[in-house]
N, C-alpha and C positions, 0 to 999 in steps of 0.2 A: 647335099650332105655337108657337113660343117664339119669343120677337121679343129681338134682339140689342139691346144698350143704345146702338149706332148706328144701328139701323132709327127707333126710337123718338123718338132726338136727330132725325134726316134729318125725323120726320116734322111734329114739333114745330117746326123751321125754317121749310119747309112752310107750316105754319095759321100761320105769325109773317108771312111774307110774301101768304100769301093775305089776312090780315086786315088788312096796312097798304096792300095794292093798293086793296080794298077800301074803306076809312077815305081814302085818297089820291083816290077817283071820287068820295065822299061830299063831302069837305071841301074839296075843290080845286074839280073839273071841275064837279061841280052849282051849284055856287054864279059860276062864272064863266058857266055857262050861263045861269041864270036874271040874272047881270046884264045879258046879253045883251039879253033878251026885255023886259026892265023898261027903261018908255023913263027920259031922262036928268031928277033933278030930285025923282026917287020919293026920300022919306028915309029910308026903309026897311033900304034894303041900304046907305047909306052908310059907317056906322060898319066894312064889314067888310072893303073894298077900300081901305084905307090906301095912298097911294105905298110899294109896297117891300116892303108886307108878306107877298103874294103869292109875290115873289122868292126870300123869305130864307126862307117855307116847302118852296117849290120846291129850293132848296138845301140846306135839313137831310133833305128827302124823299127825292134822290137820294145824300147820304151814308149813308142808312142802307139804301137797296136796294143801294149797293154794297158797303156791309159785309156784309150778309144775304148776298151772292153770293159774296162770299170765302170766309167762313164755311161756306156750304154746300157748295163745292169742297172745304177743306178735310176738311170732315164724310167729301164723297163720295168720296172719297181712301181715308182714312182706313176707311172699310165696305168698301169692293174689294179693299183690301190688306189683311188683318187679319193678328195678329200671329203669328208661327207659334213 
């Protein structure tokens, strides 16, 4: 079977957003969990909860899931309609 050079793009998108979901439960939500659990005073995890820094990761994170998602409409546009 021969795979069209927008299947390949579509799929590519794909493992780009599975891998940053991924990298985003890793480096966000684990690390706020285990602040959680860690009582207050441990110096441990200090350096990595900055005021703000959290935020502004939160914020570059969802600019780039909604560009992935533009992107892949476009893509998927683009694969259903092909050119005649």
């Amino acid at each position: 079977m021969k795979a069209r050079g927008g299947t390949v793009l579509a799929w590519s998108l794909y493992e780009l957003g599975a891998t940053s979901f991924a990298m985003n439960l890793l480096s966000l939500h684990l690390p706020l969990d285990i602040a959680g659990r860690v009582t207050r005073g441990s110096e441990k995890f200090s350096l990595a909860f900055k005021p703000g820094r959290i935020t502004r990761l939160r914020a570059t994170r969802d600019g780039f899931v909604a560009e992935c998602d533009r992107l892949a409409d476009v893509f998927r546009a683009m694969s259903d309609n092909p050119p005649a």
